[in-house]
C-alpha positions as CSV (number, residue, x, y, z in Angstrom):
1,X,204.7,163.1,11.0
2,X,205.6,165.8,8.6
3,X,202.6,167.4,6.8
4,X,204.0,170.3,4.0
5,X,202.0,172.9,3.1
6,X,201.7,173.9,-0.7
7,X,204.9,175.2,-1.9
8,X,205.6,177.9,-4.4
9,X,208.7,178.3,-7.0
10,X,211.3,181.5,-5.9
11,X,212.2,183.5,-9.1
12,X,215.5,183.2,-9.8
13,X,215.9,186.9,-9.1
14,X,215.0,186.7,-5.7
15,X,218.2,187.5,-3.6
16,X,218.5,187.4,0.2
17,X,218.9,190.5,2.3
18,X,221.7,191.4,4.9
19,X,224.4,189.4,3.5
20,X,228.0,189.9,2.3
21,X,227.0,188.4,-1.1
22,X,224.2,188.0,-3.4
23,X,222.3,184.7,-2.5
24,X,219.6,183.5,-5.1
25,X,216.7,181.5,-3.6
26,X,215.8,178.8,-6.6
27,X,212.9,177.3,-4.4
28,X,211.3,177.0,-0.9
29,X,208.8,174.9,0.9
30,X,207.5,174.8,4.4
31,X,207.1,171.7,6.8
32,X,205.0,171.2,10.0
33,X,205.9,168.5,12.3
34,X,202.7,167.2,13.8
35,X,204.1,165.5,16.6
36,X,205.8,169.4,17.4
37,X,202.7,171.7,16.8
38,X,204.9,174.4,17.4
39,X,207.5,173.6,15.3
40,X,207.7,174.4,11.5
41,X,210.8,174.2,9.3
42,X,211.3,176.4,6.5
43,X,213.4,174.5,3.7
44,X,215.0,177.0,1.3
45,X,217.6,175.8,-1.8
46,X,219.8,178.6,-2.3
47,X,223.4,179.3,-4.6
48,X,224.8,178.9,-1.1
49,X,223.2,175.5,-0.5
50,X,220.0,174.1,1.5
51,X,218.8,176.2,4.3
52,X,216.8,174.4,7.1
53,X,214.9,177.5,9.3
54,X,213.3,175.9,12.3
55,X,211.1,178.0,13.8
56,X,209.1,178.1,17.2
57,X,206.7,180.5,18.7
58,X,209.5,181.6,20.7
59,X,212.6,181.4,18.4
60,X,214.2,180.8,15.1
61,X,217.3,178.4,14.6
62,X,218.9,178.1,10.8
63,X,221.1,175.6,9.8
64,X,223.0,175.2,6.0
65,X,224.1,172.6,4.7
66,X,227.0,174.2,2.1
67,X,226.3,172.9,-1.4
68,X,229.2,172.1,-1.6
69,X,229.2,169.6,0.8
70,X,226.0,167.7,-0.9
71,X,227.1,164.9,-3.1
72,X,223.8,163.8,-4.0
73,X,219.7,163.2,-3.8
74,X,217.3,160.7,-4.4
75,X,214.0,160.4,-4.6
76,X,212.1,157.4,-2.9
77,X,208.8,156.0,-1.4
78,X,208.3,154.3,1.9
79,X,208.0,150.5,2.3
80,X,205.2,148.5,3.0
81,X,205.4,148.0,6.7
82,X,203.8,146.6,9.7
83,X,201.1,148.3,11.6
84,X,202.1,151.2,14.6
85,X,205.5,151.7,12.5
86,X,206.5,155.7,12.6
87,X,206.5,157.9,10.3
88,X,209.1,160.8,8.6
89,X,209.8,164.2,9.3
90,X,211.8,166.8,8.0
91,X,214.9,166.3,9.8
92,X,218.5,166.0,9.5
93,X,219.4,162.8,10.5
94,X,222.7,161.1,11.4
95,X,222.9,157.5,12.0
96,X,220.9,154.7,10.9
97,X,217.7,155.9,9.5
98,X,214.2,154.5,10.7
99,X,212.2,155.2,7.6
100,X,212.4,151.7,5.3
101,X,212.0,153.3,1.8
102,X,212.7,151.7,-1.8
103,X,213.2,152.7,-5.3
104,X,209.8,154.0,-7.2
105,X,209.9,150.2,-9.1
106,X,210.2,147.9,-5.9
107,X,207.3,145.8,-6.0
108,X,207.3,146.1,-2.2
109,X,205.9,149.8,-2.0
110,X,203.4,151.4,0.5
111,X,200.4,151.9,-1.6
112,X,198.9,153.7,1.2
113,X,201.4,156.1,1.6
114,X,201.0,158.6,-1.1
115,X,204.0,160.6,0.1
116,X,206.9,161.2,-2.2
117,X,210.5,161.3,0.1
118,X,213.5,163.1,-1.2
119,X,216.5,161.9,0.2
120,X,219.9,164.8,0.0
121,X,222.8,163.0,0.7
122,X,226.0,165.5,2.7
123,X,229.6,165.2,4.2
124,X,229.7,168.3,6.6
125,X,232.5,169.5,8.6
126,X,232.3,168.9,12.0
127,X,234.9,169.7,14.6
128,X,235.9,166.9,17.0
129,X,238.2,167.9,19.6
130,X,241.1,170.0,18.1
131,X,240.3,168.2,14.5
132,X,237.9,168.9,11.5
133,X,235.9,165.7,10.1
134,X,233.5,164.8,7.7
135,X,230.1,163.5,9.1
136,X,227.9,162.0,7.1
137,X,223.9,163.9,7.1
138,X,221.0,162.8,5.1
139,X,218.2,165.4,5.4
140,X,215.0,163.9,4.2
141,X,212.3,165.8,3.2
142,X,208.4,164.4,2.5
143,X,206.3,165.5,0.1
144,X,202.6,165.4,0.8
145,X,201.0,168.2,-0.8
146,X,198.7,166.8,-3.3
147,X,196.2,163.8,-3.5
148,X,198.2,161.7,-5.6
149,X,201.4,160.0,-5.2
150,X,202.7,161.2,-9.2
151,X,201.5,165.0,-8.3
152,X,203.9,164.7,-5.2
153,X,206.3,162.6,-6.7
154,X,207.0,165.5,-9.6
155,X,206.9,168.1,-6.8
156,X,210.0,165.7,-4.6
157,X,211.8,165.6,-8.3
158,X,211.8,169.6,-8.9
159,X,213.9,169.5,-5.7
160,X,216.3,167.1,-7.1
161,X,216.9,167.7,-10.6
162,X,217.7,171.6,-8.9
163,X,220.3,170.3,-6.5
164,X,221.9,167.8,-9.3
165,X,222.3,171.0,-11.7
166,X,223.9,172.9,-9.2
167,X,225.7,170.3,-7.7
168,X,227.2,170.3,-11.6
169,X,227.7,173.7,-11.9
170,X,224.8,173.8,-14.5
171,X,221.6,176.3,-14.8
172,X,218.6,174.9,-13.3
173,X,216.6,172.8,-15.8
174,X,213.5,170.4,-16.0
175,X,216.1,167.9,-16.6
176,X,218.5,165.9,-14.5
177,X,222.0,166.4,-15.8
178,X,223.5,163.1,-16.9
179,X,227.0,161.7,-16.3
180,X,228.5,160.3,-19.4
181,X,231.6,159.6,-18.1
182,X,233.2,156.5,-16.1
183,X,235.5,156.3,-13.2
184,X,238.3,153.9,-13.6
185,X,239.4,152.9,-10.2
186,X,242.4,150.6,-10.0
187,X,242.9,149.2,-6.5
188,X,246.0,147.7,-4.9
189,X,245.2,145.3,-2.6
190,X,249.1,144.7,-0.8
191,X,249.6,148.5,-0.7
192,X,250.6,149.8,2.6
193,X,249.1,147.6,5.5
194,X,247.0,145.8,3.2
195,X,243.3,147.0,3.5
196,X,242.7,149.4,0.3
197,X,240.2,146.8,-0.6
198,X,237.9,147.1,2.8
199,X,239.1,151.0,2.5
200,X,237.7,151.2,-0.8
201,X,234.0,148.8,0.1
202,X,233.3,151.3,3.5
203,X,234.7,154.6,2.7
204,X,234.2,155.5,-0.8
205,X,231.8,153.0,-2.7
206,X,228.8,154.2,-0.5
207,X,229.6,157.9,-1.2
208,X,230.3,156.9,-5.3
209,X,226.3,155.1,-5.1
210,X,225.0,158.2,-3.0
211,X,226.7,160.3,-5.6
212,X,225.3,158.4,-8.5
213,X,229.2,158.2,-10.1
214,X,229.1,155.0,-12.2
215,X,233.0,153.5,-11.7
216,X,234.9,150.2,-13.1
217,X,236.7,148.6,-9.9
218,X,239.7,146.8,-10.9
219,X,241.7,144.7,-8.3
220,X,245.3,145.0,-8.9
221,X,246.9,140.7,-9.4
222,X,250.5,141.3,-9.5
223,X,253.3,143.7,-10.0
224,X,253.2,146.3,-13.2
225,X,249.7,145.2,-13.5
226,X,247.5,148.6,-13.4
227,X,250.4,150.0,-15.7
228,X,249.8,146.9,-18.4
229,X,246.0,147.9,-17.8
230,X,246.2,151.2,-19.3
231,X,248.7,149.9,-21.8
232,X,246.4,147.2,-23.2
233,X,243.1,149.7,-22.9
234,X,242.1,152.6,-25.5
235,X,242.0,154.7,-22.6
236,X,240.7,158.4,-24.8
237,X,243.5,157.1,-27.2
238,X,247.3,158.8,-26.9
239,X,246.3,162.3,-25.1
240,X,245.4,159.9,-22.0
241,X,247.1,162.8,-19.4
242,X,245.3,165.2,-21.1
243,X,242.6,164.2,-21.3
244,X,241.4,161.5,-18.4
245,X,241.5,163.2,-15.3
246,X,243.4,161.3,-12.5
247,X,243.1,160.7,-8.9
248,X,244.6,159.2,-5.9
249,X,242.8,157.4,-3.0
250,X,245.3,156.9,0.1
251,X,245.3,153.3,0.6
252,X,249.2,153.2,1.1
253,X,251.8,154.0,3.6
254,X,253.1,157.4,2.6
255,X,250.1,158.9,0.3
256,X,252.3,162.0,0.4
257,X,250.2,163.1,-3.1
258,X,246.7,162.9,-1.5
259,X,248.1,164.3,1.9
260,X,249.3,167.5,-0.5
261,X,245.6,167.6,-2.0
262,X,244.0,167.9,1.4
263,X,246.7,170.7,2.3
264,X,246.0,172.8,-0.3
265,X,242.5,172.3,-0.7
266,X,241.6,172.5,3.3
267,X,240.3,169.8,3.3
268,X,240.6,167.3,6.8
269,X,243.4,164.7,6.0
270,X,242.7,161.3,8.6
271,X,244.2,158.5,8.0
272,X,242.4,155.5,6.3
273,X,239.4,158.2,6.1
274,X,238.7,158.8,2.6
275,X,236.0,160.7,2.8
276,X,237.3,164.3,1.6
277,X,239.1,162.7,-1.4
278,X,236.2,160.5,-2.4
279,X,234.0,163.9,-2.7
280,X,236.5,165.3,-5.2
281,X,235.8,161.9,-7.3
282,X,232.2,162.3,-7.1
283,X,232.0,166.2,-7.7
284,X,234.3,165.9,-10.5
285,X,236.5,169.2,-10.1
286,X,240.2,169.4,-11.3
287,X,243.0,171.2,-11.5
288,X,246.2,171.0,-13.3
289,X,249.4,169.2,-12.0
290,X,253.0,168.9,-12.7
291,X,254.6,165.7,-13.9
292,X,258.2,164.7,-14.0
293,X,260.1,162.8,-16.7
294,X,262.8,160.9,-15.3
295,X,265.7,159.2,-17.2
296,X,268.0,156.2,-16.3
297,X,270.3,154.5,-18.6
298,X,267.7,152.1,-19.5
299,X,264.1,153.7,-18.7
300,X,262.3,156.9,-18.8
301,X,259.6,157.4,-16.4
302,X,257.2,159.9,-15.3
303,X,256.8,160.7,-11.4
304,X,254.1,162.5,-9.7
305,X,255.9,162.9,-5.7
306,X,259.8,162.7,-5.5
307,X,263.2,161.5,-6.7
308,X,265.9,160.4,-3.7
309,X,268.7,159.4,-3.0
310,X,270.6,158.6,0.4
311,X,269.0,159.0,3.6
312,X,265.1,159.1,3.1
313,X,265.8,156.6,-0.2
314,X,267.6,154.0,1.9
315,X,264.3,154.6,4.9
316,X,261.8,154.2,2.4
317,X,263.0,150.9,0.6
318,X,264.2,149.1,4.1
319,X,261.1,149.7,6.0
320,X,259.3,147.9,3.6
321,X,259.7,144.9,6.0
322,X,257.3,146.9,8.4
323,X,254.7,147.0,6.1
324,X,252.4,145.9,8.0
325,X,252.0,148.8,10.8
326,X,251.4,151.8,8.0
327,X,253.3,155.0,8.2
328,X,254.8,154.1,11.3
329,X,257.5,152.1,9.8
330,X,259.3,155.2,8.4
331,X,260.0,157.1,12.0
332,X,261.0,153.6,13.9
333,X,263.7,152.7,10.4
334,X,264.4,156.7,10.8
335,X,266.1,156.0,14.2
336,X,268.3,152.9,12.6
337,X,269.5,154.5,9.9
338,X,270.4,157.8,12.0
339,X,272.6,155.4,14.2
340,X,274.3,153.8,11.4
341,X,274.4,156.9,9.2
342,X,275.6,156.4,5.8
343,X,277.7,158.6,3.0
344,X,277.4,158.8,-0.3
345,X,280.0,159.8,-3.1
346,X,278.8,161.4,-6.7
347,X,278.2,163.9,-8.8
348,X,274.9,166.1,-8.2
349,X,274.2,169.3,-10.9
350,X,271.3,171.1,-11.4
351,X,269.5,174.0,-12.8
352,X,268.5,176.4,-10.3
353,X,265.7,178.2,-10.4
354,X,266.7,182.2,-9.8
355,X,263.1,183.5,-8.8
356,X,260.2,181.3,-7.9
357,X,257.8,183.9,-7.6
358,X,258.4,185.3,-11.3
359,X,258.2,182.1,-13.7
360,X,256.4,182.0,-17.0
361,X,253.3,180.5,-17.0
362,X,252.6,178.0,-19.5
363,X,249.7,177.9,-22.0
364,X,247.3,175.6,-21.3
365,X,246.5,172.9,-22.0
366,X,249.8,171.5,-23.0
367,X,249.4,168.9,-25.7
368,X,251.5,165.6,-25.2
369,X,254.7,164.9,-28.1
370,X,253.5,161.8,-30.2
371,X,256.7,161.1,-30.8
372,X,258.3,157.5,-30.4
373,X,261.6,155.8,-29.5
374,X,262.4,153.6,-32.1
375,X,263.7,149.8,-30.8
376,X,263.9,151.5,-27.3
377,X,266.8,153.6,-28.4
378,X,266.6,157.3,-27.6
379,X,268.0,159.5,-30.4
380,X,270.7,161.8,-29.7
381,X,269.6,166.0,-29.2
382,X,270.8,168.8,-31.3
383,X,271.9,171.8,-30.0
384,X,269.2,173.6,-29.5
385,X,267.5,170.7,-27.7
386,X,269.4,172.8,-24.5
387,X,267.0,175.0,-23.0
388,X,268.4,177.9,-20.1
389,X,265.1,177.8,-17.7
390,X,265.7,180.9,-16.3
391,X,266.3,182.3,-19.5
392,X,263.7,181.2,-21.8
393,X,260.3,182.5,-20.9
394,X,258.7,179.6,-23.2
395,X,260.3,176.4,-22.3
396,X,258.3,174.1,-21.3
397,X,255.6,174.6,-24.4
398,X,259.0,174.6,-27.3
399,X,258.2,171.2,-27.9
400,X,254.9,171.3,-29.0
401,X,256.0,173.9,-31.5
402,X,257.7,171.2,-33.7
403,X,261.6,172.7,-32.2
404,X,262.2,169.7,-30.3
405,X,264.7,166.9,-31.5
406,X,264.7,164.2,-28.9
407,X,262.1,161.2,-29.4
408,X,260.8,158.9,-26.5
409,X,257.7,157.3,-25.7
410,X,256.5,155.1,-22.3
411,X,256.7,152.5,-24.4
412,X,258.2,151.6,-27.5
413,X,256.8,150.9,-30.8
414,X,258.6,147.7,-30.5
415,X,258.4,146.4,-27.0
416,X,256.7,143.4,-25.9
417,X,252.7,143.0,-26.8
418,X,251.5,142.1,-23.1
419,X,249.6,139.5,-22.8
420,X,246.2,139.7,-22.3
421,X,245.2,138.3,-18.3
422,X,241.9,137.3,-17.3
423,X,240.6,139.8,-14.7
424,X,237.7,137.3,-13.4
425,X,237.0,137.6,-9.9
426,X,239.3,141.0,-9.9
427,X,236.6,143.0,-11.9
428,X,233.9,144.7,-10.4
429,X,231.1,147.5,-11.5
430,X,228.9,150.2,-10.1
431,X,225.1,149.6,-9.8
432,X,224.7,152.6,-12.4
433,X,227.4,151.7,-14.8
434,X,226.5,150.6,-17.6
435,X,229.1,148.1,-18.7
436,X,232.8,148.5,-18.1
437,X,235.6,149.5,-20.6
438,X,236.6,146.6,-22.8
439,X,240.8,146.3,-24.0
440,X,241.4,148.3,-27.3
441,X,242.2,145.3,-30.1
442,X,245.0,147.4,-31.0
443,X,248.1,147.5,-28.3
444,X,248.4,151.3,-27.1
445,X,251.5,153.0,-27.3
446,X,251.0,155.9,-24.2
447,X,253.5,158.8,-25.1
448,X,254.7,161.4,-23.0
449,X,256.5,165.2,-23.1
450,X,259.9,164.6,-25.5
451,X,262.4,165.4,-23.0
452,X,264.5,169.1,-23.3
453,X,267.5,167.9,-22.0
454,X,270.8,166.7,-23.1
455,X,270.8,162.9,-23.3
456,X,272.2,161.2,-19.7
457,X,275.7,160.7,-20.6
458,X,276.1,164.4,-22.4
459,X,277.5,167.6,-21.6
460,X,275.1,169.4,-19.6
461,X,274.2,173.6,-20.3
462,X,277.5,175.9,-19.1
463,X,274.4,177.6,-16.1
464,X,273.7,174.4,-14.2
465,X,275.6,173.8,-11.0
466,X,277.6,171.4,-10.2
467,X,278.6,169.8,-7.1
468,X,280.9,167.1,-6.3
469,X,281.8,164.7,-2.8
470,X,279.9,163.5,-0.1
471,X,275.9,163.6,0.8
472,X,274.1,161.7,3.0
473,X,271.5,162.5,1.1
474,X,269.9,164.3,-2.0
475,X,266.0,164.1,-1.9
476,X,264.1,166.6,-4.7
477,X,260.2,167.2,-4.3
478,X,257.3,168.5,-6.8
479,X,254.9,167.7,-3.9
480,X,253.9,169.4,-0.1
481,X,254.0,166.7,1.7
482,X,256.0,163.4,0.7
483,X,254.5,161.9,3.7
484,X,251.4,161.9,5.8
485,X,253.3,163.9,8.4
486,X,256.4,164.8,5.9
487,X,255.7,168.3,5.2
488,X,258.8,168.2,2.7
489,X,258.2,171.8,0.8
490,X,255.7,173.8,2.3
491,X,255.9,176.7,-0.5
492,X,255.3,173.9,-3.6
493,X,252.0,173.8,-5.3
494,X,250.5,171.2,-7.8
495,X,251.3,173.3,-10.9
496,X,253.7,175.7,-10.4
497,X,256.6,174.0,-12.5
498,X,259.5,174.1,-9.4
499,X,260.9,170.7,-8.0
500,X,262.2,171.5,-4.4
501,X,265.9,169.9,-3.7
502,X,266.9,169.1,-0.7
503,X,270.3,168.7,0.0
504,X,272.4,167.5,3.1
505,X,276.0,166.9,2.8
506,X,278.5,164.6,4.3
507,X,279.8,165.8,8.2
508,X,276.8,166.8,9.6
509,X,276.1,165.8,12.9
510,X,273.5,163.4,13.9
511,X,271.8,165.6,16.0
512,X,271.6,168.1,13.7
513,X,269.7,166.0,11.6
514,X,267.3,164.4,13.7
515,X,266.0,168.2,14.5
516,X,266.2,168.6,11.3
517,X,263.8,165.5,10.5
518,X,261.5,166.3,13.2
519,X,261.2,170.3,11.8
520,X,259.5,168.5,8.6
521,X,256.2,167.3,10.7
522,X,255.5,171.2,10.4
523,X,257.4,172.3,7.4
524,X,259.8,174.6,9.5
525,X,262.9,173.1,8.1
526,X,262.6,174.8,4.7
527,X,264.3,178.2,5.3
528,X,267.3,176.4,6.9
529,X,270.6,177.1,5.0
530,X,273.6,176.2,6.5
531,X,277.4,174.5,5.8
532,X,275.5,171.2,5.5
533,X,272.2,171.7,4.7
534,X,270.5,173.9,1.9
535,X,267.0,173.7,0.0
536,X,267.1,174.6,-3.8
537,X,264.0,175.3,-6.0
538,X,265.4,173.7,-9.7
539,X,263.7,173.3,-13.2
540,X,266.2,170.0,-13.7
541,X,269.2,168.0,-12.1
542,X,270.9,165.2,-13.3
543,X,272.6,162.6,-10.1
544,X,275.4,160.6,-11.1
545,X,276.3,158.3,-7.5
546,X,279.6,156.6,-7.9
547,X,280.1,153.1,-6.7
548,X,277.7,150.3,-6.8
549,X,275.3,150.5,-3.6
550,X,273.0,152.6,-2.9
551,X,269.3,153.2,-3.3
552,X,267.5,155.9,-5.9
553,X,264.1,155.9,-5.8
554,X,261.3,157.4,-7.9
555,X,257.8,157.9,-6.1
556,X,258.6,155.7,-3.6
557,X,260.1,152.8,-5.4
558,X,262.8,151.6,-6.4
559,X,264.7,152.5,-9.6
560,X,268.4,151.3,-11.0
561,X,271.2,153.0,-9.4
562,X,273.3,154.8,-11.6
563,X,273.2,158.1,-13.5
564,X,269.7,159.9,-13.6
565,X,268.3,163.0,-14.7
566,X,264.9,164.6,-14.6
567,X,262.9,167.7,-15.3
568,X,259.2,169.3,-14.9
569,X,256.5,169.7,-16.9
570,X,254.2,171.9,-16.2
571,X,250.4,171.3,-16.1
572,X,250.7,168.0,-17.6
573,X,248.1,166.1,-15.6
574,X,244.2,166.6,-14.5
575,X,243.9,165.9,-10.8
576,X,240.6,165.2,-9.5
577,X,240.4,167.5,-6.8
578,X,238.0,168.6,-3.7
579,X,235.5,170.8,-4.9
580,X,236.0,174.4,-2.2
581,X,234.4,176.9,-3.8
């Protein structure tokens, strides 16, 4: 049984002794654990987190719990129950936990308990093995101070309206910080193995509710449906990018985009554990990230992971018949395709970036071209539409500055008005949401960056390269990792406008590119150069296959094969990111 002792408020200017950095103490209390008469913990909350000091006649053991690791708190009281049941203490407890509490308006409350009981809700790192993890810890901490249950109760809130404003990066207030915004979450139920939905019920709704992140679950009925979603929906009107922050949960086979996020953030990637990427949803960080406009001869779309063509294309869209056993499918279709190798014949040009480490960085934000294809046609570029990326220290912001001819939208102004589908029994909300987003009466034209580039079938700019014959494959990559285990280009980051082409031509033995596959688990196949093989960083490139078969793909999915060109923009997108500060 836990039994505080009267508390006191730190000043704010308080600051911890002996340490590298300043540490401010906000507040402290002191437990006793009856059942322990030795034992006392000393509960601090600090700008570094909670502190739990247990101390002993003989000894002193402190454990933090980082801030940011703590998701969320919650303030409760304990249940009616039957007579003998235990009690709390302060404790840090992992597993199933023995107090039965409810919400302050249950009608099934302990009137003789006049405790208050503050529940804090973390995901800390734990190493297992040779791995890092996230293990869930709830530290609960009674209040018993005072004679009356609302004295306590205020005293248990103080706590948690502290943690919520520092959880949000706020000064401590008297009042709880409020959440006015909505996750959208759009789930595919057939993507990769089949199990986002069961994914999505164990692994992140629990830590969204902990979290207190209202969210609108949509399930996914058929094929283009999340992009007729957004279509249909005023989703913060035309600057949707740059506005709406986006995320990814990796529910799929590759989830090359969330396995990058975890790379670059440190944070533990397992798979179908989405525990680390769930915490960036509910802690609400982001960062900028590139997007790529791609162009076919009857489409223009914008890609967030790759563009390929040959090789990893052809492994990609064949293995899609192993569905069913997850990543795993790629490595067994690897082996087929190296024994009945394949060659193919085009055109491949590109502009090449000359130093990655000294490119302009653009302003930010960017703001999106409201321009609009009319009747799905793409008008034709003027000359100064041609942009030398190595040359022009502004190029990716021109086209905000009204010098920018070419006009193209995701949709245009004409297409099809999409019907309107009933969602019932695919539409799901959040206990704390407060009704979900309804479709914008008006259809939604969603425009992107007007493209810099000559149209497809044009001249290109006298300083791209050219290179004509035989690959086995051409694969180009704005992400880490492509793959769970792909570690494609180790030196990319999420806003650093370079696409990473890969390029392995025609001749090359087998062998040489099996160890050449196997170097991309850890990422040491990007400084090889050789007569076959060579990595490129480029701002643009343009593919133009000749013949009839063959895959291109775009993110992972199929896309008409023929001539297609793409180029980077810059800071484009929000990403929803882990928060590791």
């Amino acid at each position: 049984m836990a039994e505080p002792m009267l508390g006191k408020d730190v000043p704010n200017t308080i600051e911890k002794e002996n340490v590298d950095c300043k540490e401010q103490v906000y507040l402290e209390e002191t437990f006793y654990i009856l059942s322990k008469k030795k034992s006392v913990f000393r509960v601090r909350l600090t700008s570094k987190g909670l502190s739990l000091i247990k101390e002993t006649d003989d000894s002193s053991k402190e454990q933090t719990i980082l801030l940011r690791d703590i998701i969320g708190s919650k303030c409760m009281r304990s249940k009616r129950r039957r007579a003998g049941a235990g009690s709390c203490v302060c404790s840090s407890l992992v597993g199933p936990q023995q107090l039965k509490v409810v919400d302050e308006n249950s009608g099934d409350l302990d009137e003789s308990d006049i405790s208050a009981y503050l529940y804090i809700f973390a995901y800390t790192l734990k190493r297992s093995r040779r791995t890092l993890k996230r293990e869930r810890t709830t530290i609960t901490l009674r209040f018993r101070s005072y004679d009356k249950y609302e004295d306590n109760y205020k005293e248990a809130q103080k706590w948690r309206t502290s943690i919520k404003c520092l959880i949000a990066n706020q000064s401590i207030t008297t009042v709880i910080p409020q959440n006015d915004k909505k996750l959208l979450i759009l789930l595919n139920p057939k993507s990769g193995p089949g199990k986002a939905r069961e994914l999505f019920q164990t692994k992140s709704a629990p830590l969204l509710q902990e979290a207190e992140v209202p969210y609108d679950l949509h399930i996914t009925k058929y094929a283009q449906y999340a992009r007729e979603f957004v279509r249909t929906r005023n989703v913060y009107g035309q600057q949707a990018l740059a506005e709406v922050p986006l995320a990814i949960l990796p529910c799929g086979s590759g989830n090359g985009l969330a396995r990058t996020i975890c790379y670059h953030y440190n944070e533990p990637y397992i798979r179908e554990n989405l525990t680390g990427i769930s915490m960036g949803l509910a802690r609400g960080r982001v960062t900028p990230m590139d997007v790529v406009r791609v162009e076919t001869k009857t489409s223009i779309m914008f890609s967030f992971l790759s563009v390929g063509w040959g090789l990893l294309s052809d492994i990609d869209i064949e293995s899609e018949r192993l569905r069913a056993i997850g990543g795993q499918r790629f490595a067994l279709w690897a082996l087929a395709r190296l024994v009945g190798l394949r060659k193919y014949k085009g055109v491949l040009s590109y502009a090449k970036i000359k130093d990655v480490n000294n490119l302009p960085k653009p302003k930010l934000p960017i703001t999106l071209s409201h321009s609009v294809s009319q009747d799905g046609a793409l008008d034709s570029p003027d000359a100064e539409a041609f942009i030398d990326c190595d040359e022009q220290t502004e190029v990716f912001t021109n086209a905000v500055n009204g010098k920018h001819q070419r006009v193209d939208s995701w949709y245009s102004v004409n297409s099809r008005r999409s019907a309107f589908y009933s969602t019932r029994g695919s539409e799901y909300h959040s206990v704390a949401s407060g009704g979900s987003e309804m479709r914008s009466p008006v259809h939604a034209c969603m425009h992107g960056p007007a493209s810099h580039l000559p149209s497809l079938m044009s001249q290109l700019p006298s300083h791209w390269v050219h290179e004509e014959g035989e690959f086995v494959m051409v694969h180009v990559s704005y992400q880490a990792y492509i793959g769970e285990d792909l570690l494609f280009a180790p030196r990319s980051q999420l806003s650093d406008g370079v696409m990473w082409m890969l390029i392995i031509k025609a001749g090359i033995p087998r062998s040489q590119i099996l160890s050449f596959l196997l170097g991309m688990s850890q990422g040491t196949h990007s400084d090889v150069n050789t007569e076959y093989i060579k990595m490129i960083p480029v701002s643009a490139f343009r593919i133009v296959p000749e013949g009839p078969d063959g895959y291109l793909t775009v993110d992972g999915e199929l896309v008409e094969y023929g001539p297609l060109q793409a180029e980077i923009f810059p800071n484009i997108v929000h990403l929803l990111v882990p928060d590791t500060k």
